[in-house]
ROZA-366079 format. One record per residue (C-alpha): residue number from 1; chain; residue in three letters; x, z, y. Coordinates in steps of 0.001 Angstrom, whole numbers, m for minus. Example, Ala and Ser with C-alpha at 12.3 -4.5 7.8 and 13.67 -1.06 7.14 Angstrom:
2
R seq mol type       x       z       y
R   1   A  ALA   12300    7800   m4500
R   2   A  SER   13670    7140   m1060
***
This chain:
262
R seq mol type       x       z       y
R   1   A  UNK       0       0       0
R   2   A  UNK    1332   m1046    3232
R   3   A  UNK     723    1131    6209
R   4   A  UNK     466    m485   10090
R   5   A  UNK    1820    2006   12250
R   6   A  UNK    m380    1553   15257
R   7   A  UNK    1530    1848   19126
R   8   A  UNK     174    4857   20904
R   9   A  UNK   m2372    4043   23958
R  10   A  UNK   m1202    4337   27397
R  11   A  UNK   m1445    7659   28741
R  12   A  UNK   m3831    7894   31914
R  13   A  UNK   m1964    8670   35069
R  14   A  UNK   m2949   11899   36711
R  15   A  UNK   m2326   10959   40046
R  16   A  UNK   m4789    8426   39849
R  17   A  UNK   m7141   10721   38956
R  18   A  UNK   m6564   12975   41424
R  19   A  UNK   m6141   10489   44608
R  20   A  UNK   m9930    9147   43477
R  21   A  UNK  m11440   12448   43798
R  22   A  UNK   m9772   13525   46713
R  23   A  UNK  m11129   10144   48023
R  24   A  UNK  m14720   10622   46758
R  25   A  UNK  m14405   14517   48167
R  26   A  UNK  m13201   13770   51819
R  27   A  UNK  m16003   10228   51525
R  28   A  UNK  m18928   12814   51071
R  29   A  UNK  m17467   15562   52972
R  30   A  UNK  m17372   13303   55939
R  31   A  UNK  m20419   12065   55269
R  32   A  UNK  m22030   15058   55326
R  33   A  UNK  m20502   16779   58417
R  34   A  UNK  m21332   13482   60103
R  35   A  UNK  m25064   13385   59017
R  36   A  UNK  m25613   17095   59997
R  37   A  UNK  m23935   16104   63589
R  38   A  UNK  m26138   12689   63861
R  39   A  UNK  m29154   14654   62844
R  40   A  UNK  m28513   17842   64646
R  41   A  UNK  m29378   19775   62407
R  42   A  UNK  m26397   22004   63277
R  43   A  UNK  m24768   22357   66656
R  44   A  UNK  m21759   19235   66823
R  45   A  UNK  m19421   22350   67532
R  46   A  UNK  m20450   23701   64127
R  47   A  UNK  m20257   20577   62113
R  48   A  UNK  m17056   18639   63480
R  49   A  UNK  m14483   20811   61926
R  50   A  UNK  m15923   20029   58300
R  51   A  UNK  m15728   16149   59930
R  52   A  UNK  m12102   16425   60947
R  53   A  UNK  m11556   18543   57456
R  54   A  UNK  m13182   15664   55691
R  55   A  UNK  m10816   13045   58233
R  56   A  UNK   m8000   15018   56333
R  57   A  UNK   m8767   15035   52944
R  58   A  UNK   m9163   11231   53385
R  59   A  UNK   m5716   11237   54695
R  60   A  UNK   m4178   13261   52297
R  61   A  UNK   m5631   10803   49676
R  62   A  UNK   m3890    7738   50969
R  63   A  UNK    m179    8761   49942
R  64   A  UNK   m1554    9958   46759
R  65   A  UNK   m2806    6897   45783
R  66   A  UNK     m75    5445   46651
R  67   A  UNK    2341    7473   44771
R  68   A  UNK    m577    7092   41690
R  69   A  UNK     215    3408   42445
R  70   A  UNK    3632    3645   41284
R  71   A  UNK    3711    5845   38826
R  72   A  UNK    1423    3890   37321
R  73   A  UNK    4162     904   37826
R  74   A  UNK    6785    2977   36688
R  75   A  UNK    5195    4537   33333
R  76   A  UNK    2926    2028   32267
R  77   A  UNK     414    4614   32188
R  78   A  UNK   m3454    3360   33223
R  79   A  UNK   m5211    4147   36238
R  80   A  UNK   m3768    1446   38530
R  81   A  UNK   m7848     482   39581
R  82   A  UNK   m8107    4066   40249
R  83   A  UNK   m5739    4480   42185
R  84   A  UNK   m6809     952   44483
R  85   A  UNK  m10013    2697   44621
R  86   A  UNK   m9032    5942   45850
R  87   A  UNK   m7378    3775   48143
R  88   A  UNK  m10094    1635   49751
R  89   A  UNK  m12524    4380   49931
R  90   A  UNK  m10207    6812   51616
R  91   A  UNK   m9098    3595   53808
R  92   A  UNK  m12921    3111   54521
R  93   A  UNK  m13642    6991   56061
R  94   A  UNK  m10769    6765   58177
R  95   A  UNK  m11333    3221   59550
R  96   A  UNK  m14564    3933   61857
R  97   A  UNK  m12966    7502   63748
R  98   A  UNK   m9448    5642   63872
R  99   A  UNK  m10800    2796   65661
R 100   A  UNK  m12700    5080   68201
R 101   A  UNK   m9468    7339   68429
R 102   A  UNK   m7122    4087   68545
R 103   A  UNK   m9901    2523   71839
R 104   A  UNK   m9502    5748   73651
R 105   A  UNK   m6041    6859   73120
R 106   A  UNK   m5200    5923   76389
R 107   A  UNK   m8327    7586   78049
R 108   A  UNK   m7176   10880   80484
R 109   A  UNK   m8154   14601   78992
R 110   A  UNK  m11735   14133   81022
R 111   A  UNK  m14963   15500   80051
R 112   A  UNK  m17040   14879   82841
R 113   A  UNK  m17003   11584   85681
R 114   A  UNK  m18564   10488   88390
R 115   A  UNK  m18896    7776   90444
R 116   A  UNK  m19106   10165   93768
R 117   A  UNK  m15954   12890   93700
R 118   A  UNK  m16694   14169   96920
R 119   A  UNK  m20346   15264   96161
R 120   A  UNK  m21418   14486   92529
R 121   A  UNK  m24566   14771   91235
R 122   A  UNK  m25509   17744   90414
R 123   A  UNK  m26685   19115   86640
R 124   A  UNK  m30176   21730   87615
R 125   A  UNK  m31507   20872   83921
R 126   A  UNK  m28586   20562   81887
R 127   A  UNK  m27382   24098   82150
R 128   A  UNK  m30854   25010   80513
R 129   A  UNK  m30999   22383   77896
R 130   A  UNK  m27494   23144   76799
R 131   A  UNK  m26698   25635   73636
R 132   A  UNK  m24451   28799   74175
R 133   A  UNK  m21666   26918   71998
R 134   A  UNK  m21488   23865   73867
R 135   A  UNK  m19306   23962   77435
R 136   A  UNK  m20598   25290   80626
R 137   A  UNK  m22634   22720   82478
R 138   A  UNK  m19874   21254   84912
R 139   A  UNK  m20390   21784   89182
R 140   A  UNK  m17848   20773   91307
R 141   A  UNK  m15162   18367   90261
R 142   A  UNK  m11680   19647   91142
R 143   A  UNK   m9060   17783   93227
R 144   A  UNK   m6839   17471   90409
R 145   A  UNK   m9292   16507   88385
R 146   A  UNK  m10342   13822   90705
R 147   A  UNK   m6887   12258   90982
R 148   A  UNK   m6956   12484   87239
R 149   A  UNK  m10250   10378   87238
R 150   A  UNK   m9171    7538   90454
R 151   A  UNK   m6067    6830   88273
R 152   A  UNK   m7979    6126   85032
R 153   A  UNK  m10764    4086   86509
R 154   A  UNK  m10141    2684   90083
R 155   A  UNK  m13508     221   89441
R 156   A  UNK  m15608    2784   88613
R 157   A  UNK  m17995    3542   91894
R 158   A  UNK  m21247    3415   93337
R 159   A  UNK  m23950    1178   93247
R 160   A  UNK  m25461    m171   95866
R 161   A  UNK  m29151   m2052   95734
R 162   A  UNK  m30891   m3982   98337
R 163   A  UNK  m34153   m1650   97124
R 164   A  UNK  m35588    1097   98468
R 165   A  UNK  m34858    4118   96881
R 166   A  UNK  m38467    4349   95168
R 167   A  UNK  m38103    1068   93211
R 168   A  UNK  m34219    1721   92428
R 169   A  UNK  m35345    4580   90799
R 170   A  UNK  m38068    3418   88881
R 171   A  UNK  m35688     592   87668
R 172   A  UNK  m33570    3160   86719
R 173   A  UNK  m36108    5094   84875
R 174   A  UNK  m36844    1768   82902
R 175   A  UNK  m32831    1551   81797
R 176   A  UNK  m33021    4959   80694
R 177   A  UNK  m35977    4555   78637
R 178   A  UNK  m34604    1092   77040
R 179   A  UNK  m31151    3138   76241
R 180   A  UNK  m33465    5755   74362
R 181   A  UNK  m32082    8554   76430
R 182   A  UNK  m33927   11810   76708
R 183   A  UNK  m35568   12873   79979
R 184   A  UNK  m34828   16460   81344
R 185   A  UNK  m37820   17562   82897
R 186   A  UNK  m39909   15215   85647
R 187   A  UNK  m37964   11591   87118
R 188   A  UNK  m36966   11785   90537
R 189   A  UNK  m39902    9420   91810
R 190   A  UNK  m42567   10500   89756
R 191   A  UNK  m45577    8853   89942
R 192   A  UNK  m47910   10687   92105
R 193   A  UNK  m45617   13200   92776
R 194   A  UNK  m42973   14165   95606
R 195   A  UNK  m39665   13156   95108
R 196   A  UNK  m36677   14317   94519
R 197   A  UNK  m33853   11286   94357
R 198   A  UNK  m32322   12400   91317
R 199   A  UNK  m32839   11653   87618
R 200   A  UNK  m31160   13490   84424
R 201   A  UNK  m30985   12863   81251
R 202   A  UNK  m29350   13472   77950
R 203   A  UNK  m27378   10616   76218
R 204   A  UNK  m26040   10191   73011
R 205   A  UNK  m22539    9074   71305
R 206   A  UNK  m23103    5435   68896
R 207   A  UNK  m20903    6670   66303
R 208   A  UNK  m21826   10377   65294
R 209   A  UNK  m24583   10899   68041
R 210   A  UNK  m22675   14014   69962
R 211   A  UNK  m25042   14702   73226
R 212   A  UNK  m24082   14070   76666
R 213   A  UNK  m25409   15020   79961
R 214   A  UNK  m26352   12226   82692
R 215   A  UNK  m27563   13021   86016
R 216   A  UNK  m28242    9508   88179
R 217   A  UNK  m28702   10313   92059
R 218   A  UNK  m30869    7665   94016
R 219   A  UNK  m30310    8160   98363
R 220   A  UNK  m31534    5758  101066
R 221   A  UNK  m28254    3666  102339
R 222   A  UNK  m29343    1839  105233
R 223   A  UNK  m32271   m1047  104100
R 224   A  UNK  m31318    m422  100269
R 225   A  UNK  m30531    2247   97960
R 226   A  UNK  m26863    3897   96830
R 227   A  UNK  m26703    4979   92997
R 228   A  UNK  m24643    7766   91638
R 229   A  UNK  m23860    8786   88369
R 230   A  UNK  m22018   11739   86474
R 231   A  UNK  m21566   11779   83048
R 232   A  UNK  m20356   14985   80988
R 233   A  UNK  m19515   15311   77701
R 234   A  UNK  m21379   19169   76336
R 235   A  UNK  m18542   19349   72987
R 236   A  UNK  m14880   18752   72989
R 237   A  UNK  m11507   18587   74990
R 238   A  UNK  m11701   14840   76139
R 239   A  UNK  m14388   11661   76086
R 240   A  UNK  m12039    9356   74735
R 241   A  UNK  m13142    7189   77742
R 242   A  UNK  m16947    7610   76733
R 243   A  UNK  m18433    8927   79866
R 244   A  UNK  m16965    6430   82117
R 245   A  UNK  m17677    3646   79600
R 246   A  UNK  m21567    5028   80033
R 247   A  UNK  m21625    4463   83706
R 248   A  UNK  m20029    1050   84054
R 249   A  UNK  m22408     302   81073
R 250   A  UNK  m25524    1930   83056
R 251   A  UNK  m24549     433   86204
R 252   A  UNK  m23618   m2976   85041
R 253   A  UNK  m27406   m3092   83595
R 254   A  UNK  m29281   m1501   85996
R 255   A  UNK  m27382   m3935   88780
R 256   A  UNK  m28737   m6970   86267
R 257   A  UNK  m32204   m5320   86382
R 258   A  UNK  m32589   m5721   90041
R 259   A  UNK  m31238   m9261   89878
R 260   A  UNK  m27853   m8373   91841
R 261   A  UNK  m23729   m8567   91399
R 262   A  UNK  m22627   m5242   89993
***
């Protein structure tokens, strides 16, 4: 009797195994943090450290599938799809926050702009509408602070409308409304009611839907209308550009709304 001495299966790499759940781990983590931040149903201050945790794991689990990658060269053992996988997926959760990081690298350590540094408009509502973990509603803008802001964005300034301040403001009412912002209390030309030149409002971020504060100031300027704007950011250390991105955006389509150059 002859007896075929059959080779030995390739061992499974370990690495491979590990860099795929450390990939599916900081995927759902992410994921998770994220929805409860979109969603609110925890405060953003609560939630993002799990979301940067999860940021972590994701990057922890690109070297390791890497090094699974060549062990699995090296030994012959399986798990080279594995380890692609691990690879892709942790590529994936990283891609969306790196690209927002990557946009506003250069943006200045600013969480709160206006178009008016002298006299911005000023936040009655948001103070109220704000949680205790979130930052203190801003008031005055500091000189440094304002330096900080001219170097960063030199275009960004007020509007000016050959309207009177009535139908600026209801124009501007309409772009809030189409952006899906939330109204704080009543519009600054209500109808029927007295006004008071000033709408605010609370916007939200694209990506993980963090809350912002607007406040949109409408004054008589000779035959027209002058619009202001201040944006501030209620979580973090900087906007990574948001806020003024938010005005120029605002302006540029409230500008197009009354059929004039921005």
């Amino acid at each position: 009797m002859t007896y075929v001495l059959r080779p030995e299966p390739p061992k499974r790499s370990f690495f491979a195994g590990a860099a795929l759940s450390l990939a599916f781990f900081a995927l759902l983590v992410t994921l998770y943090a994220a929805a409860l931040i979109r969603f609110r149903a925890i405060e953003a201050s609560a939630a993002f450290p799990a979301f940067l945790a999860g940021l972590l794991l994701a990057a922890l689990a690109v070297p390791l599938s890497l090094v699974a990658m060549t062990v699995v060269w090296r030994t012959g053992r399986t798990g080279g799809v594995r380890a692609l996988f691990a690879l892709l997926i942790a590529a994936a959760t990283l891609a969306g926050p790196a690209y927002v990081a990557g946009a506003g690298v250069a943006a200045p350590a600013l969480t709160d702009v206006s178009t008016d540094l002298v006299d911005p408009p000023r936040f009655d509502r948001a103070p109220r509408d704000r949680a205790r973990v979130d930052l203190p509603a801003p008031v005055a803008i500091s000189p440094a602070q304002a330096e900080t802001q001219r170097a960063a964005y030199p275009d960004l300034a007020s509007l000016r409308l050959p309207l009177p301040p009535e139908e600026a403001s209801n124009l501007a009412i309409g772009v809030v409304e189409e952006r899906g912002w939330r109204l704080l209390g009543p519009t600054s030309y209500p109808r029927g009611g007295p006004p008071t030149g000033r709408i605010e409002a609370v916007a939200r971020t694209p990506l993980l839907g963090v809350s912002d504060d607007v406040s949109i100031r409408i004054r008589a300027d000779g035959d027209g209308s002058r619009v202001d704007m201040r944006s501030a950011s209620r979580f973090g250390t900087r906007d990574f550009g948001t806020n003024a991105a938010r005005i120029k955006a605002f302006l540029a389509d409230l500008a197009a709304a009354a059929n004039v150059a921005p």
